[in-house]
C-alpha positions as CSV (number, residue, x, y, z in Angstrom):
1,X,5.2,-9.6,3.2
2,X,8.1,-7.8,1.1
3,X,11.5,-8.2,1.1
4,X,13.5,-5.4,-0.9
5,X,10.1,-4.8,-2.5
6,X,9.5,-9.1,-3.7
7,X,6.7,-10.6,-2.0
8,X,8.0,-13.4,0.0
9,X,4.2,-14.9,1.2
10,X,0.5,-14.5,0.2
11,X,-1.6,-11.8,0.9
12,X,-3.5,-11.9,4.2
13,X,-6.1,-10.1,5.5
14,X,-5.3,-11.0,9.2
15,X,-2.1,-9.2,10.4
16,X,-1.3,-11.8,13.1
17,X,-1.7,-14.4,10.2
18,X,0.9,-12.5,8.4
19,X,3.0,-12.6,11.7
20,X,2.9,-16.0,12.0
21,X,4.2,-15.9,8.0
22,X,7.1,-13.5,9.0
23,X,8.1,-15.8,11.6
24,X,8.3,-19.0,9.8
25,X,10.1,-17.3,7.0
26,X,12.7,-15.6,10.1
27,X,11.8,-12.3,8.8
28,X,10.2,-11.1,12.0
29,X,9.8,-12.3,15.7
30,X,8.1,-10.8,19.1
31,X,10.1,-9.2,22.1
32,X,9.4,-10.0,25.5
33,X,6.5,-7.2,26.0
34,X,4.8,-9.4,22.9
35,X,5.9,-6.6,20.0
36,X,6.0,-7.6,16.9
37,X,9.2,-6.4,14.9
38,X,10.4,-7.1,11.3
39,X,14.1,-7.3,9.9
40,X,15.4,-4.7,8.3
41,X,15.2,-5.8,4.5
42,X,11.8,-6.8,5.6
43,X,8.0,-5.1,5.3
44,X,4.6,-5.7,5.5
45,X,2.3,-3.3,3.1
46,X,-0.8,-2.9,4.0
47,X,-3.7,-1.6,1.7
48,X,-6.6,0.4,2.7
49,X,-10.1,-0.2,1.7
50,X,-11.8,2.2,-0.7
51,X,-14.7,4.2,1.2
52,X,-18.4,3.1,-0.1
């Protein structure tokens, strides 16, 4: 999770894990159809893995 480019929580592998981060920290929240959305100042990067 990054906020203006600061990391506000661990890294997690699980994206509903960094959900439930988002949320405690009132970064993020779900709608009524269960989307997950993120404030504005607010991101969550995600890194690929390298190909064997």
């Amino acid at each position: 999770m990054l906020v203006f480019g600061i990391a506000r929580g661990p890294w997690r592998r699980d994206r509903r894990q960094a959900h439930r981060d988002a949320i405690e920290l009132d970064l993020g929240c779900y709608d009524e159809w269960g989307r997950f959305f993120l404030t504005v100042p607010a991101e969550i990067e995600v890194r690929r893995r390298a190909a064997a």
